[in-house]
C-alpha positions as CSV (number, residue, x, y, z in Angstrom):
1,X,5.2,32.3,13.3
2,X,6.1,29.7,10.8
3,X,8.1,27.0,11.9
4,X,11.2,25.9,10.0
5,X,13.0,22.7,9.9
6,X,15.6,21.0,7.6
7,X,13.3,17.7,7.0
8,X,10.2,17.5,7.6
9,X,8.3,13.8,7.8
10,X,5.1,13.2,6.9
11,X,3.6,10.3,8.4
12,X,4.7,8.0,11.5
13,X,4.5,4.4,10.3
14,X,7.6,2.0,9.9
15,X,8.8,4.3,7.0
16,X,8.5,7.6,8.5
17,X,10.1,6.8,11.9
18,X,12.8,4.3,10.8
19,X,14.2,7.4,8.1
20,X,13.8,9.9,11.3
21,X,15.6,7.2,13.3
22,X,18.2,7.1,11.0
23,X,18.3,10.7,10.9
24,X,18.8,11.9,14.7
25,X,21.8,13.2,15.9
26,X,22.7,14.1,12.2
27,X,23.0,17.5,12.5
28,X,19.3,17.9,11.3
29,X,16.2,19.9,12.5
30,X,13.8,17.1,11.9
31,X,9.8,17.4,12.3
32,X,7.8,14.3,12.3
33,X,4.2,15.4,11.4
34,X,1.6,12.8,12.5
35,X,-2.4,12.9,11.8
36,X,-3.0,10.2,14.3
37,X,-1.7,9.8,18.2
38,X,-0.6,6.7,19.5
39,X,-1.0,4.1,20.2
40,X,-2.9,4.2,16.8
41,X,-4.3,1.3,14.4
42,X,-3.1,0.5,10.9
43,X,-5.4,-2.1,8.5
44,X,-3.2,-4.3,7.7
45,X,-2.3,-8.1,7.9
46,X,0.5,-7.6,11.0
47,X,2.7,-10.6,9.7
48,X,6.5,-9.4,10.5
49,X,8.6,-11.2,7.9
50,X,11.9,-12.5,8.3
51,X,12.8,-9.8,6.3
52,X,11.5,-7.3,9.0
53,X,13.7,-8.5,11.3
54,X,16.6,-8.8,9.3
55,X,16.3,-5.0,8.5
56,X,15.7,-4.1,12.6
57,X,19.1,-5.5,12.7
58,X,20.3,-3.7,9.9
59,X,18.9,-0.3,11.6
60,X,20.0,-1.3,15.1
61,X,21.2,-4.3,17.0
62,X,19.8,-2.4,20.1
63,X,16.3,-1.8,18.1
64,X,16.0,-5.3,17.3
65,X,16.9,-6.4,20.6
66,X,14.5,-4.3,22.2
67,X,11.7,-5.5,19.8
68,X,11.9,-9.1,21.1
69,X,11.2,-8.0,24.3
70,X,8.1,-7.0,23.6
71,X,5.4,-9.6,25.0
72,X,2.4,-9.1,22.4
73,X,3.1,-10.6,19.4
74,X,3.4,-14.2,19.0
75,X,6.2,-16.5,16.6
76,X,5.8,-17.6,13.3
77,X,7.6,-20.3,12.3
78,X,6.3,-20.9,8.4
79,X,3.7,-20.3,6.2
80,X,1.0,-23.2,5.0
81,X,-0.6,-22.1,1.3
82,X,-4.2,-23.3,0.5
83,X,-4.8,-24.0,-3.4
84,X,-8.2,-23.4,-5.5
85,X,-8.7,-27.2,-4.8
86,X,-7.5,-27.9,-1.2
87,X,-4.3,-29.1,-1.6
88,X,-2.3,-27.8,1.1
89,X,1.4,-27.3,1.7
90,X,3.4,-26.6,5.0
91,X,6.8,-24.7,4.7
92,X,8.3,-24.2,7.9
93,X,11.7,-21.6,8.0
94,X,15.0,-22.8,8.0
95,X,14.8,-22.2,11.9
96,X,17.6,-21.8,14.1
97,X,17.0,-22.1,17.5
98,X,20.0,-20.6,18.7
99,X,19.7,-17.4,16.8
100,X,15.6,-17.4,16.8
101,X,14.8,-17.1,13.3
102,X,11.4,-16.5,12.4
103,X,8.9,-14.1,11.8
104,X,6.3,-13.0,14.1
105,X,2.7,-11.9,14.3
106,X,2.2,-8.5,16.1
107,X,-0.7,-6.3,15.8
108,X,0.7,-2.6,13.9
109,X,-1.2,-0.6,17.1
110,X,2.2,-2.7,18.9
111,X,4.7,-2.8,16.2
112,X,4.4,1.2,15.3
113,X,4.2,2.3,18.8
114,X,7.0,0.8,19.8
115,X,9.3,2.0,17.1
116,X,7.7,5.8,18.2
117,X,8.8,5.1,21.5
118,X,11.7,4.8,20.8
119,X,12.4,8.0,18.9
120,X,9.8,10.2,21.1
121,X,12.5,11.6,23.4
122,X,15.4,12.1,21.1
123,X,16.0,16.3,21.0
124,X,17.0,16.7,17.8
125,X,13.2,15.4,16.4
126,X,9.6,17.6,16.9
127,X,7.2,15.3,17.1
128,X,3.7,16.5,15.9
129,X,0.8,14.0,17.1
130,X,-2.8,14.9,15.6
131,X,-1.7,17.0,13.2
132,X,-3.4,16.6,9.7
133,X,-1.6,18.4,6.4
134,X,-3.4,19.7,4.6
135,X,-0.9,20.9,1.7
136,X,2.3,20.7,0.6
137,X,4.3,22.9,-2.0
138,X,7.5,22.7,-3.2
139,X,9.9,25.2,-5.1
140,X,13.4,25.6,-6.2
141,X,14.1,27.6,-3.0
142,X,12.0,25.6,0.3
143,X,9.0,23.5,0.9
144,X,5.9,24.7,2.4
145,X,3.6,22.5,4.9
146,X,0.3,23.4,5.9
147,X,-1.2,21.5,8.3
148,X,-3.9,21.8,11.1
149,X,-1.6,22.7,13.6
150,X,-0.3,26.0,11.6
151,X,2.6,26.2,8.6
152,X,6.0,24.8,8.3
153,X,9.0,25.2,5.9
154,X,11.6,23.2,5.5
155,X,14.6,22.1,3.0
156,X,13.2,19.1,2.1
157,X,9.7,17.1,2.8
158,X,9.3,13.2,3.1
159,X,6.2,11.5,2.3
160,X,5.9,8.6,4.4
161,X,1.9,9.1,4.6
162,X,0.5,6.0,3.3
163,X,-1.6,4.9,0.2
164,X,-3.4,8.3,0.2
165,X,-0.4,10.0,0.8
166,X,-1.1,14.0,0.8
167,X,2.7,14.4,-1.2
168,X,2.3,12.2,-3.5
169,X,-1.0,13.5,-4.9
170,X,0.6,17.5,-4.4
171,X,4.2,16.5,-6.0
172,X,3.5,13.7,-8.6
173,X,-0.4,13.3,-8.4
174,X,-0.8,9.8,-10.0
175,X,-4.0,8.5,-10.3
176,X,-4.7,4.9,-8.9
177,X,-4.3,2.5,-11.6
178,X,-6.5,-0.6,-10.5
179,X,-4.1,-3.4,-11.8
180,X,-1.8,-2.0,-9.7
181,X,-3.4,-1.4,-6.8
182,X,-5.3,-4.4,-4.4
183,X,-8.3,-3.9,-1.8
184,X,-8.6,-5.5,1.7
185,X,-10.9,-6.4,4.3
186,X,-9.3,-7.0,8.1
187,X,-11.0,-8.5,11.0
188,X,-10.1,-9.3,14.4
189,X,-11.4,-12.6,16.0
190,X,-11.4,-14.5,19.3
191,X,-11.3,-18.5,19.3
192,X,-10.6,-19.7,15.6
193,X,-9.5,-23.0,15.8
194,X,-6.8,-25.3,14.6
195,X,-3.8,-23.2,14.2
196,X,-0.5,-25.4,13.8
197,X,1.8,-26.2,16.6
198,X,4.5,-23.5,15.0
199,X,2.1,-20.9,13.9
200,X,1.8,-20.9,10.7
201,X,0.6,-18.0,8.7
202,X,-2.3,-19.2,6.2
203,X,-2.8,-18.4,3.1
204,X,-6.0,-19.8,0.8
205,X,-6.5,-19.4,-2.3
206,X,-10.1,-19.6,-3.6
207,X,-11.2,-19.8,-6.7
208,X,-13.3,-16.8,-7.2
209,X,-10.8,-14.6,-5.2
210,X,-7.9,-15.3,-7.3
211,X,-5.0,-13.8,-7.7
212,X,-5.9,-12.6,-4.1
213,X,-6.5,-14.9,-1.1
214,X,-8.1,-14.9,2.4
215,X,-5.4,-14.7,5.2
216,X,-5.6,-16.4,8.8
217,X,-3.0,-15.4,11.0
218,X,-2.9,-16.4,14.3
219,X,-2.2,-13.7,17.3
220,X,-1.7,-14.2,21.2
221,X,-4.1,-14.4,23.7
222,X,-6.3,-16.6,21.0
223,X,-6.7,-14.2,18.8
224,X,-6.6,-13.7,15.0
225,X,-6.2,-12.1,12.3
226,X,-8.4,-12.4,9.5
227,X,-8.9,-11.1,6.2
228,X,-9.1,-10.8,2.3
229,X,-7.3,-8.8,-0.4
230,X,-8.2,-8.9,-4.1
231,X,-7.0,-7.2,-7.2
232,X,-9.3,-4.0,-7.3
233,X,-9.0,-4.0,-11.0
234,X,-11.0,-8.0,-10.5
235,X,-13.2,-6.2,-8.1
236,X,-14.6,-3.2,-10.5
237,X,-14.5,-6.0,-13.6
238,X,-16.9,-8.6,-12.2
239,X,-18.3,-6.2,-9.6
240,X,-17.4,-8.0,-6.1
241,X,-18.6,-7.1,-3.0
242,X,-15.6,-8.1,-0.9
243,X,-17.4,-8.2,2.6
244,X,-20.4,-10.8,1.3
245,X,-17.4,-12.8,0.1
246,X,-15.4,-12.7,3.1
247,X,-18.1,-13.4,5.1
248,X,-19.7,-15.9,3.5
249,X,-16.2,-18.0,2.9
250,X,-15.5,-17.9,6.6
251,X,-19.4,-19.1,7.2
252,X,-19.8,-21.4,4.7
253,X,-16.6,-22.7,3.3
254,X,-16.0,-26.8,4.3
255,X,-12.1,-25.6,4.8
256,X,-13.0,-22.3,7.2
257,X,-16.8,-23.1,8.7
258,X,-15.9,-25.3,11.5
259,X,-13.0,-22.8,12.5
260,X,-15.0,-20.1,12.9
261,X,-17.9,-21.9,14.1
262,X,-17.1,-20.6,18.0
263,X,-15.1,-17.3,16.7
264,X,-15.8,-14.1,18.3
265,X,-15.7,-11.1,15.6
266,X,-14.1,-8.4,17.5
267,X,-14.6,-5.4,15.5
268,X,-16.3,-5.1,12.1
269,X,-14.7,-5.6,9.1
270,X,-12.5,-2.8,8.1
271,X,-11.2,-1.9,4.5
272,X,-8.0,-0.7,3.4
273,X,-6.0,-0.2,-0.4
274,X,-2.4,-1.7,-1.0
275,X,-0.9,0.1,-3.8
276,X,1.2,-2.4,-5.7
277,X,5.2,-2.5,-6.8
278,X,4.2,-4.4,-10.3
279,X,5.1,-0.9,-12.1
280,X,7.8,1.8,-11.4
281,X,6.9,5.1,-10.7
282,X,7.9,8.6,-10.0
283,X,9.5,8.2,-5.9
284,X,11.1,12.1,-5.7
285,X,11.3,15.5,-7.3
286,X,12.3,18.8,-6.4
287,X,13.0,18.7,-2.5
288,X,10.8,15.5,-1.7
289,X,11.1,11.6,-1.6
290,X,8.2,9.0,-1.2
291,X,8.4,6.0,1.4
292,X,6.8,2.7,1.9
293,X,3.1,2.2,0.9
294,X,3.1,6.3,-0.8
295,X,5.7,5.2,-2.9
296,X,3.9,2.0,-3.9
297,X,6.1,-0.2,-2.4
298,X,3.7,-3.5,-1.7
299,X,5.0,-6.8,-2.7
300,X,2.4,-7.7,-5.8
301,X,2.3,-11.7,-5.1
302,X,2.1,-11.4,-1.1
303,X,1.1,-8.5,-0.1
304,X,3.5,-7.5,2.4
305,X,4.8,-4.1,2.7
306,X,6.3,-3.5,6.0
307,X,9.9,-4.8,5.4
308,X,9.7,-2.6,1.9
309,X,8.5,0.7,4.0
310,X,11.3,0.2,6.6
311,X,14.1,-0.1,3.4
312,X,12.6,3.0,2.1
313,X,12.7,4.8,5.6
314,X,16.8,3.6,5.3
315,X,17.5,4.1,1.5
316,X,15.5,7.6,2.5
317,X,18.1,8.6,5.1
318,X,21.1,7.8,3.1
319,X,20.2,10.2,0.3
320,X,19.3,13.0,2.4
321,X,21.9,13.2,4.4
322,X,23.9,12.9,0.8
323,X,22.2,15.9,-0.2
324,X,22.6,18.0,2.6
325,X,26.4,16.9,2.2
326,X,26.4,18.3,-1.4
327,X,23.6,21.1,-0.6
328,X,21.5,19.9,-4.0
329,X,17.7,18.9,-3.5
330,X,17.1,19.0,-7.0
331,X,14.7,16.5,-8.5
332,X,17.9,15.3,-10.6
333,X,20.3,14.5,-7.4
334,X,17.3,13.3,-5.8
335,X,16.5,10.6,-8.3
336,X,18.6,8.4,-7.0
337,X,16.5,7.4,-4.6
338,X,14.6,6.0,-7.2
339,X,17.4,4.0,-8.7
340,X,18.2,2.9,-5.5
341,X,15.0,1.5,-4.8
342,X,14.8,-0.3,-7.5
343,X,17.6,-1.7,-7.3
344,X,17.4,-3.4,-4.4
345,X,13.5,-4.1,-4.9
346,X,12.6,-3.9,-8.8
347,X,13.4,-8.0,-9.1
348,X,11.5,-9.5,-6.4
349,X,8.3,-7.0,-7.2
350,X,8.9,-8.0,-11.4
351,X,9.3,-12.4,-9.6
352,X,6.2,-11.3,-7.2
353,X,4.3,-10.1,-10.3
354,X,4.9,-13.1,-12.3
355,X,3.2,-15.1,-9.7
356,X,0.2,-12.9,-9.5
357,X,-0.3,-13.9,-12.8
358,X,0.3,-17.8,-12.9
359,X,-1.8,-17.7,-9.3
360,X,-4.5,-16.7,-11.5
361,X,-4.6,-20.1,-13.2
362,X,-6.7,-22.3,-10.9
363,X,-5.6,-25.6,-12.4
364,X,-2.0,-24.7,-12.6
365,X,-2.0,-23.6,-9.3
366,X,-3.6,-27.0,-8.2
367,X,-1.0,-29.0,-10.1
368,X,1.8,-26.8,-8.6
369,X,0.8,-27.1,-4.9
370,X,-0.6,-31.2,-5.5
371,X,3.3,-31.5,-7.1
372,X,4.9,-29.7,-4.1
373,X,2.8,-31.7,-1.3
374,X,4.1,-35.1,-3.1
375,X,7.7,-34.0,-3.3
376,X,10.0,-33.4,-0.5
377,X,12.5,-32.1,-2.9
378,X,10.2,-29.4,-4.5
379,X,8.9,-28.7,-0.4
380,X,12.7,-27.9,0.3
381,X,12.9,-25.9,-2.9
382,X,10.0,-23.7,-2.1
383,X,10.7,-23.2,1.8
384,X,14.0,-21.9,0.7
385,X,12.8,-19.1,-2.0
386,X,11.4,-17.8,1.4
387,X,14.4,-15.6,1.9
388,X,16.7,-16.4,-0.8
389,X,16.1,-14.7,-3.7
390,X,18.5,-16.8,-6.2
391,X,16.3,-19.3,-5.8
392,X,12.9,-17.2,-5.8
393,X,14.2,-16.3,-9.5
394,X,14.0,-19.7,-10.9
395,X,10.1,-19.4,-9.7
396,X,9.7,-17.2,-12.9
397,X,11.9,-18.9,-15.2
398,X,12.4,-22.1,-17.5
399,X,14.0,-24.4,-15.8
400,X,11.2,-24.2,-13.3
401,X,9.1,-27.0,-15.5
402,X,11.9,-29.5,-14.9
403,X,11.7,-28.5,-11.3
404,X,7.7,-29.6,-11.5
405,X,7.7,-32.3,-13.9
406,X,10.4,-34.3,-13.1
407,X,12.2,-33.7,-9.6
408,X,10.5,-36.2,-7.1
């Protein structure tokens, strides 16, 4: 017998549950279809921005509440960046003690079960744990699911399935466009050295990685994560083979080797693809929306995507709960999920983009960061385009050379 729901949502990462979160008790037959069980892995860097946290708020005071009582995952206080050349710059947040602002450092297996657990037992939501799908149709009448555990149909169908997201390649089928798209390496380690006090994340930027870098971030029970992401499009054009770099900077590299010279790896390396926001593209059609990383939602310049997904997962919920309310999941109500997206995110990708590009200039990236270690006005000034996006603008614009060549 085929199963029918009003949504169904493909994929149970930050995306997928935050928009069934938002969805319970709505009135809706919801089915969350997951491929994995948990607690399950994700490749990825596990740095929780400010901006994570801000949205768990958004969501949920009770959610984000509940999230700081969780005991593995360790508080980030500020971010130290690495140039080509060494120079190194420390920018802790604009902290607050009394309301605990910062980000913290929590490995996904933690982050995404605890957001499942707390949607598992809600009635209005199937849940669907190793259940792979393996197609998805839509039409002007219902969508169809096929997956390993039998067929579905529903009124509309969410993509919230990652970079190889099964919807997107059935509804819009987009091939991967290199500049646009970065690859990564992630490895877990026991005992690297020298973290700062406040747990810094680390960023470095070498030369022959650029516009990528190699991350260090630090974890509890002296743990870290560590890894690389690099343009793929710089990858296939000088024909890089991204573990023999990793591994060889970590060995090798005056700034790394004595780090690592007692680390324990604790898995092999594992690869993973971060399709990029630096262009716009198709997020809906006829009955369906993409979320988070399948709607190509990764910041360009950082790589961070999991405060993006969770936006999605709400901007997602909004819009079908407006189109149930109007009974229209045609692809021209739908788009404006799109325009809503971008919106609130096309800016900060087209800023992040910008500095992709100038991060591909060794030397100017050495002056910048030799400027900003010798100035406690430009330190200030970059600490705060952290989170405040009025001044992350003048990053990108003209009035950022007076900021470099004259401010002290």
């Amino acid at each position: 017998m085929v199963k029918e729901y009003d949504v169904i949502i493909i994929g149970a990462g930050p995306s997928g549950i935050i928009c069934a979160y938002l969805l319970k008790n709505k009135g809706l037959n919801i089915a969350l279809i997951e491929k994995s069980s948990f607690p399950k892995d994700k490749i990825c860097g596990d740095a929780l921005s400010l901006d994570v946290m801000n949205q768990l708020k958004l969501i949920d005071t009770n959610l984000a509440a509940a999230f700081e009582l969780v005991a593995e995952k360790i508080p980030s206080y500020g971010i130290k960046i690495i140039s080509p050349a060494g120079h190194s710059i420390e920018l802790p947040l604009n902290h607050d003690e009394s309301h605990n602002r910062c980000g913290y450092v929590c490995k996904r297996m933690v982050f995404d079960h605890f957001l499942y657990e707390q949607l598992k037992n809600n009635s209005t939501i199937d849940i669907f744990l190793d259940t792979t799908v393996t197609d998805v149709k839509c039409t002007a009448e219902k969508a169809v699911v096929n997956t390993s555990n039998g067929s579905f149909t529903t009124t509309m169908v969410i993509g919230a399935d990652g970079a190889h997201s099964i919807v997107k390649k059935k509804m819009v089928s987009q091939a991967i466009e290199k500049k646009h798209y970065s690859a990564g390496l992630r490895q877990y380690f026991k005992n690297v050295h020298q973290f700062n006090t406040n747990n810094f994340i680390e960023l470095y930027f070498f030369k022959q990685i650029l516009p990528g870098y190699l991350w260090i971030f630090p974890l509890p029970n002296n743990e870290a994560n560590v890894g690389i992401g690099v343009l793929s499009s710089k990858i296939s054009k000088q024909h890089i083979d991204l573990k023999s770099v990793f591994e060889q900077l970590i060995k090798e590299h005056p700034a790394l080797k004595e780090r690592f010279a007692d680390a324990l790896p604790l898995e092999n390396s594992k690869g993973f693809g971060l399709p990029l926001g630096s262009k716009k593209n198709k997020l809906s059609g006829e009955r369906f929306l993409l979320l988070g990383d399948a709607a190509s939602l990764i910041d360009p310049f950082s790589g961070e995507g999991i405060g993006n997904a969770i936006r999605s997962g709400r901007i997602a919920a909004e819009i079908i709960i407006a189109a149930f309310t109007n009974n229209n999941f045609s692809a021209a109500f739908l788009k404006r999920y799109d325009q809503e997206i971008y919106k609130r995110m096309w800016l900060e990708f087209m800023i992040s983009k910008q500095m992709q590009k100038l991060s591909n200039y060794s030397k100017a990236f050495d002056y910048i960061a030799r400027r900003v270690q010798n100035s406690t006005y430009l330190k200030n000034f970059m600490r705060e385009t952290l989170d405040n996006m009025e001044k992350k603008k003048i990053l990108i614009g003209p009035s950022m050379l007076f900021h470099l060549f004259f401010k002290k």
